[in-house]
Each structure stands twice: as C-alpha cells, then as structure tokens.
N, C-alpha and C positions, 0 to 999 in steps of 0.2 A: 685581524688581531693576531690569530696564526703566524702568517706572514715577517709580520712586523717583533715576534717574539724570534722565530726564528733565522732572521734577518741579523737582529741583534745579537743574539747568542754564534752567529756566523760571524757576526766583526770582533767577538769579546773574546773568541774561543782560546788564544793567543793567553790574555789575562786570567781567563778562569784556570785552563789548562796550568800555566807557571804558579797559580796560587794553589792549586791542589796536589802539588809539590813542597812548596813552602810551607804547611802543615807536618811535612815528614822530616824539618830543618830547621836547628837550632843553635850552629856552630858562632861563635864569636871570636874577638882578637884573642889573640895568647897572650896569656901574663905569668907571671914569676911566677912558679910552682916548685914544690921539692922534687917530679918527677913528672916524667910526661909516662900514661899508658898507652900501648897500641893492641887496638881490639884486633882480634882472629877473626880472620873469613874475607878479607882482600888479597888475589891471588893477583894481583898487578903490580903491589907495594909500594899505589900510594901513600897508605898511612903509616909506616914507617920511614919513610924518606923524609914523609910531613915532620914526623916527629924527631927526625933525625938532623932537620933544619931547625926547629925552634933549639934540638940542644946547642947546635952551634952558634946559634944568633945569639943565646947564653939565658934562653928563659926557666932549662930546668936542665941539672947539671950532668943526669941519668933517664935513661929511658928504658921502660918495660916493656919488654915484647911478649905478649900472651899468645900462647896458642897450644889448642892442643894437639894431640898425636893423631896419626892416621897415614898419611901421604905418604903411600912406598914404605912404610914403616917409619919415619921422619916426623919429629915434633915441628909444627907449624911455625913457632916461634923460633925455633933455630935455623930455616929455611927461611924466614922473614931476615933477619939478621946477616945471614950470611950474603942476600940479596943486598944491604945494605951496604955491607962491608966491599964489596965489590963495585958499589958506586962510588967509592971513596971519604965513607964515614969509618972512623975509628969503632975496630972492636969494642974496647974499653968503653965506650959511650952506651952499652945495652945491656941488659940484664934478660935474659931468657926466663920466661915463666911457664911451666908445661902443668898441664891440666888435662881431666877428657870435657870439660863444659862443651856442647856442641849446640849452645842458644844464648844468646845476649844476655839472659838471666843465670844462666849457670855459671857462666863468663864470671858476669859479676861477685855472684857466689864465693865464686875462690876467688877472683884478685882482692876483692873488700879485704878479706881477712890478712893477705898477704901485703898489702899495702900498710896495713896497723902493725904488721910485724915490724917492719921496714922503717917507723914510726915516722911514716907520710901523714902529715895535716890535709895539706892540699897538693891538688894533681892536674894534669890535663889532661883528658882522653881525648883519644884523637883516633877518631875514626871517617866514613867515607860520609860526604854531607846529606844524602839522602838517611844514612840511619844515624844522625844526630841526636833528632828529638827523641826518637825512643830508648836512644842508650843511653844519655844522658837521666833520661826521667827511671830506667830500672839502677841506675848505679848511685843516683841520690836516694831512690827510696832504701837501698842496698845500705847505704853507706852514710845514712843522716847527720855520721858525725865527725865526717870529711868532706873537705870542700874542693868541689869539683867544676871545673871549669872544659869546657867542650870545644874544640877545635876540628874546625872538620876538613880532610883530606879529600883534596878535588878529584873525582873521577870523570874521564871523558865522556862516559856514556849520559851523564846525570848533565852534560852539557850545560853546567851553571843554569842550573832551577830548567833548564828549556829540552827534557825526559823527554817529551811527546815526540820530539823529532828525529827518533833513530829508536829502531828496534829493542836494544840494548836497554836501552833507557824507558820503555815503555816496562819490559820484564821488571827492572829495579823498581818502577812507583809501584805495579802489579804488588810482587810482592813484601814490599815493607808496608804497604799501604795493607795486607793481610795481617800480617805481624804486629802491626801498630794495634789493629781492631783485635786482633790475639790479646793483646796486652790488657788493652781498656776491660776487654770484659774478664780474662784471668785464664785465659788457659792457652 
C-alpha cells in the first residue's frame, strides 16, 4: 500500500506541486477601468510595464504607480516609472503615489482612500501572479466599495504556476504561501 501511495504521489507530483501554486493566483483578463494600480515590491518592473500595456491597448487611460520611500533615499514609485519611461511608455501615462505602507495591507490602506479621492469606481491592480489572490482579497476587503479587478504581471521565476522548478520560484510560493496564512489568521 505504501509503495503504491508513494508511487503515485511520485507521478502526480508535477499536478499537486502547480496546484499548490494556483491557490496563491487569482489574476484574470483586463477590462475597462478608470485606472489601472501597480502594487510596490517588484524590483524587475514587470508590473508596471504590465500595466503600462493595458494603458496603451486603451483599457484604462492612467496608471498609479504606488510605492513607497526607502531605496537610496528614492520613492519606489518614481523609480518604477522612470523604468517605464525608458522602455518607451509615456510619462504623461502615470501618476506616482508615495506612501511608507511596507505590507500589502498598509499598501492598500492608503491607495483605497486615494483612489476615492481621484473619484475611481473601478480599477485594475496589477501585480506579480503568485501575489494575486492575496492582494486582491486585502484590497476588496479595503475597498468594498470599489470595484476591483486583478491582472497579474508574469514574473519568470513564478515560470507560469510551474515555481517548483528553479530556486527563485521555490522562495516566492515559500513565502506568499506564509503571508497568505498571515492573512487568514490576522496578523
């Protein structure tokens, strides 16, 4: 019986492993929003490039770049942007947001309230796909009376859902898959 348990959990490992990923992933297509947001804490900028494509594909007309201060004395958000601007996205197309939030909930803290300023309905956030579902679910509980739509920015290491297979990506499930049980129980 042994054998034949561990047998199977050796041919399934492939399925189980890419489903215990898919738990930490929630992103779907983009749709028309008044604004796309991009979460702080990707130091590669995929998710402002992400979101620097749906603006020009023409899903939302402006994009928020959050982030806060720290790096070399540098707002996050303005180092995101200027990375952008050098791929050849228009300045004009971003809005820098500076904050000190340094956790996906304090993040949302301030953009919630900034985004009501701005008189945003609905949004996209767009962050990197393994922290989807969690940012998604602190920004709807944040924000119950904006509607929020999640787009998730590919990063290599996260090797579309298949983490187990490089280092990199092993640290990523590591710890969001910490962060996410942060979450559920509150602290």
């Amino acid at each position: 019986m042994d054998i034949c348990l561990g047998a199977g959990l050796f041919f399934l490992r492939d399925s189980i492993l890419y489903s215990l990923g898919a738990v930490l992933t929630s992103g779907g297509p983009p749709q028309k929003a008044d604004i796309a947001v991009v979460l702080a804490g990707d130091y590669k900028g995929n998710r402002v490039l992400t979101a620097a494509r749906l603006c020009q594909e023409g899903y939302v007309p402006k994009v928020l770049v959050s982030g806060p201060g720290g790096a070399y004395g540098n707002w996050e958000s303005d180092l995101a942007i200027e990375f952008a601007v050098r791929n050849g996205y228009p300045a004009n197309e971003f809005v820098g947001f500076h904050h000190q939030g340094t956790s996906t909930l304090a993040e949302a803290r301030a953009v919630i309230p900034e985004l009501r300023r701005l008189g945003v309905h609905n949004y996209l956030l767009v962050t990197n796909d393994y922290h989807t579902a969690r940012a998604s679910r602190i920004f709807r509980r944040e924000g119950r009376d904006l509607e929020e739509h999640t787009v998730s920015a590919a990063d290599p290491a996260w090797d579309h859902g298949n983490w187990w297979k490089n280092r990199e990506g092993r640290k990523l499930w590591l710890y969001e898959a910490l962060k996410t049980a942060g979450d559920y129980l509150g602290i």
